[in-house]
C-alpha positions in Angstrom: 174.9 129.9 126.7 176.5 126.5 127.2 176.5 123.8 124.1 178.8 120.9 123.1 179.6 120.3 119.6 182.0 118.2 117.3 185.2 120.5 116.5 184.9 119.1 112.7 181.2 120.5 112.6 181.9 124.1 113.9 185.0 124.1 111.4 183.2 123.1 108.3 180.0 125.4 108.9 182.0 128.4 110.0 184.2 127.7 106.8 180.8 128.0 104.8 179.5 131.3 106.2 182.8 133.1 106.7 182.6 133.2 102.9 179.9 136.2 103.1 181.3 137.8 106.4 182.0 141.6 104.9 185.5 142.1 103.9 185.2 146.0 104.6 182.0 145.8 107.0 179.6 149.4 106.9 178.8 147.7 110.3 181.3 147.2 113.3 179.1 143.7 114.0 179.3 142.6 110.1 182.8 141.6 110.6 181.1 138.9 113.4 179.6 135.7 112.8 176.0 135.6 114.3 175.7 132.0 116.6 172.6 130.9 118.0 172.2 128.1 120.3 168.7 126.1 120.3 167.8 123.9 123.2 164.9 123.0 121.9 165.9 121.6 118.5 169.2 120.9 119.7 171.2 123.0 117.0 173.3 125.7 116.3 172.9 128.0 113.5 175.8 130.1 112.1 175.1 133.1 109.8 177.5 135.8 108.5 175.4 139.0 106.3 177.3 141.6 104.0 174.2 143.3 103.2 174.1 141.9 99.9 175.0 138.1 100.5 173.7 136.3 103.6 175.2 132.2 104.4 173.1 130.8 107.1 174.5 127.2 108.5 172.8 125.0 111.1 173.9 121.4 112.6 173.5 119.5 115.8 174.7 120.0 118.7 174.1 119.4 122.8 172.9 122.6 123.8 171.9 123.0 127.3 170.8 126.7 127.2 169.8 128.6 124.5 171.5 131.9 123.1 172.5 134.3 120.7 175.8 136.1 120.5 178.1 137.4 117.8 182.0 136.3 117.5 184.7 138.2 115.8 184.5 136.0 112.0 188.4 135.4 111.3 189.5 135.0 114.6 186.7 132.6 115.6 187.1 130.5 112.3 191.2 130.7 112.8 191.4 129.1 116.1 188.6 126.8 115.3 190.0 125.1 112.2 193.3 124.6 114.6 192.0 123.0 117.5 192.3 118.9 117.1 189.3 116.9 116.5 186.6 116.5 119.5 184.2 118.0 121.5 184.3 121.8 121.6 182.3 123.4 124.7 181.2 127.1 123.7 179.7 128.8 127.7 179.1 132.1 128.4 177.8 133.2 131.5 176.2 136.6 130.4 175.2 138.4 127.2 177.9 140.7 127.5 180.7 138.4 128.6 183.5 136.4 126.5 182.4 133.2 125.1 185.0 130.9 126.1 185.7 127.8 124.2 187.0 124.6 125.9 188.9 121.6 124.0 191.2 119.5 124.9 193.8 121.6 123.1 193.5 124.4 126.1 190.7 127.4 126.8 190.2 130.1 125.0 188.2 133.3 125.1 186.5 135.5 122.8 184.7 138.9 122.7 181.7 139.1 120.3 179.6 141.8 120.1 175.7 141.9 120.9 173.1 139.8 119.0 170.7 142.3 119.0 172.8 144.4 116.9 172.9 141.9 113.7 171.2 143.1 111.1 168.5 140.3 110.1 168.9 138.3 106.6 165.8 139.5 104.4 163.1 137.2 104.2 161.8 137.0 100.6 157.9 138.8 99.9 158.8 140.2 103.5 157.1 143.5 101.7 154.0 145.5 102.3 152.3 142.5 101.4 151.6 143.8 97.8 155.1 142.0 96.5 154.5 138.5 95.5 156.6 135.5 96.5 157.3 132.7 94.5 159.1 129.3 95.3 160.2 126.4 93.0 162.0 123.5 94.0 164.8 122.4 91.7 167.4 119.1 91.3 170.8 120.0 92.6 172.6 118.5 89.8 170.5 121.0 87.7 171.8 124.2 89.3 175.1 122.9 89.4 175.3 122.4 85.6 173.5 125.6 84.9 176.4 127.8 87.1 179.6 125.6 86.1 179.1 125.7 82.3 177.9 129.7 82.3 179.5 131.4 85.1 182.9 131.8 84.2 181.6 134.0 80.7 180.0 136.9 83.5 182.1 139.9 83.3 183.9 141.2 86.1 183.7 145.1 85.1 181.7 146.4 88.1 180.5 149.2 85.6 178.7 147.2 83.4 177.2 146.0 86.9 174.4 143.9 85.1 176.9 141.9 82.9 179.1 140.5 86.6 175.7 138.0 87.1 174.2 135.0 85.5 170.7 135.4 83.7 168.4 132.7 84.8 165.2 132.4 83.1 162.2 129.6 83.2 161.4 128.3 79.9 157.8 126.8 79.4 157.8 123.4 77.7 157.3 119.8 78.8 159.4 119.2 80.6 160.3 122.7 81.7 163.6 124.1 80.9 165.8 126.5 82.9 168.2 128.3 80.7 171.3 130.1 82.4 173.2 132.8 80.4 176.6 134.8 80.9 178.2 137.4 79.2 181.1 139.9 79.2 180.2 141.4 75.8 183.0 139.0 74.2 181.6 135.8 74.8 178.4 134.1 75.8 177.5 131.1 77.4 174.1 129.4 77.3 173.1 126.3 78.9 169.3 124.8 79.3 168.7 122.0 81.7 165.4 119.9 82.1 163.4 120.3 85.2 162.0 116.9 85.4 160.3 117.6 88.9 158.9 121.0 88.7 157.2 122.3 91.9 155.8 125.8 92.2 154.0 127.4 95.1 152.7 131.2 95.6 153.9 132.7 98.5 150.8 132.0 100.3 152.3 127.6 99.5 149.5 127.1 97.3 151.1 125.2 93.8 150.1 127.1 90.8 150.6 126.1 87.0 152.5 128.0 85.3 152.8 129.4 81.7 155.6 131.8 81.3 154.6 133.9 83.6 152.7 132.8 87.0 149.7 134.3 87.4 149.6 137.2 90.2 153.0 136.9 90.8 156.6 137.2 89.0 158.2 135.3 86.2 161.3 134.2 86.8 163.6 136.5 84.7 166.6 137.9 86.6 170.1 137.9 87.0 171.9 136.8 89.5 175.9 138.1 91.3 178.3 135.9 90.3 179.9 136.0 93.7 176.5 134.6 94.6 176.6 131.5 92.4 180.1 131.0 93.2 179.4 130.1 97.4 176.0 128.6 96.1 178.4 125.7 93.5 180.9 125.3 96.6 177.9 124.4 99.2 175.8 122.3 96.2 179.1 120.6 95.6 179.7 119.9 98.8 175.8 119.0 98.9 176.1 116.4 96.2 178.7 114.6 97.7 176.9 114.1 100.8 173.7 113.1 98.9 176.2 110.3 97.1 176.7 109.1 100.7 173.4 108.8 101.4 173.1 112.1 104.1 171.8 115.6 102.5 168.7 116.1 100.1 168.9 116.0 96.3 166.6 119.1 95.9 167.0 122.5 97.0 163.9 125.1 97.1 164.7 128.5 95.2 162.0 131.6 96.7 161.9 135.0 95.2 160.3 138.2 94.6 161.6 141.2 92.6 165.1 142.0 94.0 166.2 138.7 96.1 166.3 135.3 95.8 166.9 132.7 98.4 168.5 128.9 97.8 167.5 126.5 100.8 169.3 123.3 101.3 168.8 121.0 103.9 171.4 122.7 106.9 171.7 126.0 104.4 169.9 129.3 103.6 171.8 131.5 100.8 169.9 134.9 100.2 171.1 137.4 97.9 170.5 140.6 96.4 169.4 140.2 92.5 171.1 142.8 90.2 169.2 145.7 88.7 169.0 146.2 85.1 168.2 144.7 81.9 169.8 142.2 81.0 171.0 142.3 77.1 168.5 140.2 74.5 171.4 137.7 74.0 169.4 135.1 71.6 169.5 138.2 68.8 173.4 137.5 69.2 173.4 133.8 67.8 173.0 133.4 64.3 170.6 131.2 62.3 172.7 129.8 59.6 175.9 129.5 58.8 178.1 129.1 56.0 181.2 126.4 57.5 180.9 123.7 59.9 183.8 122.2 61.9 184.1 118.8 64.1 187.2 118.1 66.2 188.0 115.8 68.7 187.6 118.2 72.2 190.8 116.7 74.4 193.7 117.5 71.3 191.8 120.6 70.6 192.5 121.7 74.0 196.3 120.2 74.7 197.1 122.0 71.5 195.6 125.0 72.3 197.6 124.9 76.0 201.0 124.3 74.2 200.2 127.1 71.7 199.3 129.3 74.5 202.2 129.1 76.3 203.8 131.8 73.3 200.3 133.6 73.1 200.3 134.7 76.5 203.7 136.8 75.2 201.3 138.8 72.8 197.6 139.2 74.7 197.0 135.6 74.1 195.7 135.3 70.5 195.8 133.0 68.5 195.4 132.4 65.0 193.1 129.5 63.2 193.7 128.7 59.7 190.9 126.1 58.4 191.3 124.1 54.8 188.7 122.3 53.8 190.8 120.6 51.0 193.0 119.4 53.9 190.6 119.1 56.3 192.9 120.5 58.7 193.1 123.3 61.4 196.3 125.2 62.1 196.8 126.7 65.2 200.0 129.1 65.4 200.9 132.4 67.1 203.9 134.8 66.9 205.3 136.6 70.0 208.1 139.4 68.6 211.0 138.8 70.2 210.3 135.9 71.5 209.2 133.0 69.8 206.1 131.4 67.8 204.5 128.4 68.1 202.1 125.9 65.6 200.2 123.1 65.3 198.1 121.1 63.1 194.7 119.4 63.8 193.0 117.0 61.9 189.0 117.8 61.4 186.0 117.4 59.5 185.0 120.7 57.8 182.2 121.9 55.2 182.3 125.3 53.5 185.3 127.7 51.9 188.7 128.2 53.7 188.9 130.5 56.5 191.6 132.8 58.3 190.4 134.1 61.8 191.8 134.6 65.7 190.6 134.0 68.9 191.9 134.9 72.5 193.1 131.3 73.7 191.7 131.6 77.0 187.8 132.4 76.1 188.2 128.9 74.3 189.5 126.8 77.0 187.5 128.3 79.4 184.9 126.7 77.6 186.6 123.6 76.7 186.6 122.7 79.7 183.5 123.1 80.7 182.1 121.0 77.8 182.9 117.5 79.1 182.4 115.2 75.5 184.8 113.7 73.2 183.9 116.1 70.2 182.9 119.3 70.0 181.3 121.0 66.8 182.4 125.3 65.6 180.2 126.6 63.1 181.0 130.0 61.6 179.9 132.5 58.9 183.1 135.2 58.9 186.6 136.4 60.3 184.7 138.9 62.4 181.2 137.3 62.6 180.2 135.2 66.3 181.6 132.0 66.7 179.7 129.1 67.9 181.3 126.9 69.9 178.6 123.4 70.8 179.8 120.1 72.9 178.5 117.2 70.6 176.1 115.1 72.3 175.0 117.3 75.0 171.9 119.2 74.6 171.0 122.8 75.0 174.5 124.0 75.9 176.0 127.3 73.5 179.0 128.9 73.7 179.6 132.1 71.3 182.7 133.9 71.4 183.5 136.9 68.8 187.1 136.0 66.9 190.1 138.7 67.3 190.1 141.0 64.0 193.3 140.2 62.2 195.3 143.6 61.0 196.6 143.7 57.3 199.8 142.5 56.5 
């Protein structure tokens, strides 16, 4: 092996695949990053494989002879990300010889482990031929709305395995919607985003219409690991700034079958494990009508909420709303024994009876902040009942969160 490369492009890629390198590897070579030098298309592509999460990473490079090897992840990354901007020369004059890097910094050398040895990222359909592949091809800013406004509800009890994922599901409609959903049995986000450019192809890359449910093949339904949709929003983020510059793709091309799904960007390949299970019927969880409705103004909402939550976090964080509608006013107070209370008072426009209820702080500006308009509208029923939480002037977006029961006094 022998290749040139910028030391700025090995950092940043190795950065984005060390992300899935397994922390506690069932595999001796999982703890290695898999390099492979192309002479051909003149690139090198980086991929790191837990099993469950694969990051594949490619970009250009001068490579004079092709090869595959495997480097130790953390070591490789941590002398990498030190070395001073510049060319980088990666050689190796066997497959079962140290690579050695050359900068200008020094030489260095490394023992990797054999190529052959790394287990190979599932390909999607790659079945008995029986399981059907399907592939859409979505807008970036899409995907990154649908994760950042739902993913921080997902639960992170690995018992209730189903609930640590987002739900994504394609709605039918013109123009399509794709809805995202998260809960952790407290709370529960919803967002729906317009497709506007819907493309769908069979796994043989014929399009297909679809209705729901694609003929022949499978609808998609499934959930999603959060840890997943966490490294796919840092490399779409990362994606979107580039496309602002005028250098990466807008879209990126979702495949799946029945337990993986694979996001492909323009020098990216993210494929993941889906999670088993049913996912709960969470649109039974949102009710109809309701008997108050509340507008406030989003940015004092949160500052007070902050200030409050200073003493809440002395006594599990709750917090106390008090709504009049003959004042038109929400208090917000809490009580920490033995050390201190706090209260404030909000200005709002309200409809319906008075009302006396709790919340945990932080399951509201979670979602506060996530919400990005001026007002934001709470409509309620009871003390106890789901609480629904809606940015005013955004569409499709639903946050429910069930209010703290209040003990007698």
């Amino acid at each position: 092996m022998s290749l040139t490369c910028e030391q700025a492009d090995l950092s940043h890629h190795l950065a984005s695949v060390s992300r899935a390198v397994a922390s506690r590897p069932a595999l001796p070579v999982l703890a290695n990053v898999l390099l492979e030098a192309d002479a051909d298309t003149q690139r090198v592509a980086l991929t790191a494989f837990d099993l469950n999460l694969g990051i594949r990473s490619e970009f250009d490079a001068q490579v004079e002879h092709s090869a595959r090897t495997t480097l130790p992840a953390k070591l490789f990354s941590d002398i990498v990300s030190r070395l001073p901007s510049g060319k980088i020369t990666l050689s190796q004059l066997r497959e079962d010889a140290p690579v050695t890097l050359t900068s200008a910094a020094g030489q260095y050398q490394m023992q990797g482990l054999s190529a052959e040895d790394y287990p190979t990222l599932p390909e999607v359909g790659a079945g008995d031929g029986s399981e059907p592949t399907q592939a859409l091809e979505l807008n970036i800013e899409n995907l990154l709305q649908g994760i950042g406004q739902t993913l921080f509800a997902a639960s992170a009890d690995e018992t209730k395995q189903v609930l640590t994922g987002v739900h994504v599901k394609l709605l039918a409609g013109d123009p399509p919607l794709l809805e995202f959903a998260a809960t952790d049995g407290h709370r529960l986000a919803t967002v729906q985003t317009e497709l506007r450019e819907l493309h769908f192809e069979n796994s043989d890359g014929i399009p297909s219409e679809w209705s729901g449910q694609n003929p022949g093949g499978v609808g998609l339904d499934f959930t999603i690991p959060a840890r997943t949709l966490r490294e796919l929003e840092r490399i779409l983020s990362n994606q979107a700034a580039a496309r602002a510059s005028g250098t990466e793709s807008f879209t990126v091309q979702l495949r799946f079958d029945r337990a993986q799904v694979q996001f492909g960007l323009d020098r990216h390949l993210i494929t993941s494990r889906l999670l088993d299970g049913q996912y709960p019927d969470y649109k039974r969880l949102i009710p109809s009508q309701f008997e108050r409705q509340v507008t406030l103004e989003r940015r004092p909402l949160m500052e007070s909420l902050e200030r409050v939550g200073v003493f809440a976090a002395q006594k599990n964080d709750i917090i106390k709303f008090q709504l009049s509608a003959a004042t038109q006013t929400l208090q917000i107070s809490t009580e920490a024994p033995d050390v201190g209370s706090g209260q404030e008072s909000l200005p709002v426009q309200m409809s319906g009876p008075d009302l006396e209820l709790a919340f945990n702080v932080r399951y509201l500006l979670d979602a506060l902040k996530v919400f990005h308009t001026q007002q934001v509208s709470l409509e309620l029923n009871g003390a106890t009942q789901p609480a629904i939480w809606k940015p005013i002037g955004a569409m499709r977006l639903c946050y429910l969160v069930m209010p703290v029961q209040l003990r007698a006094t």
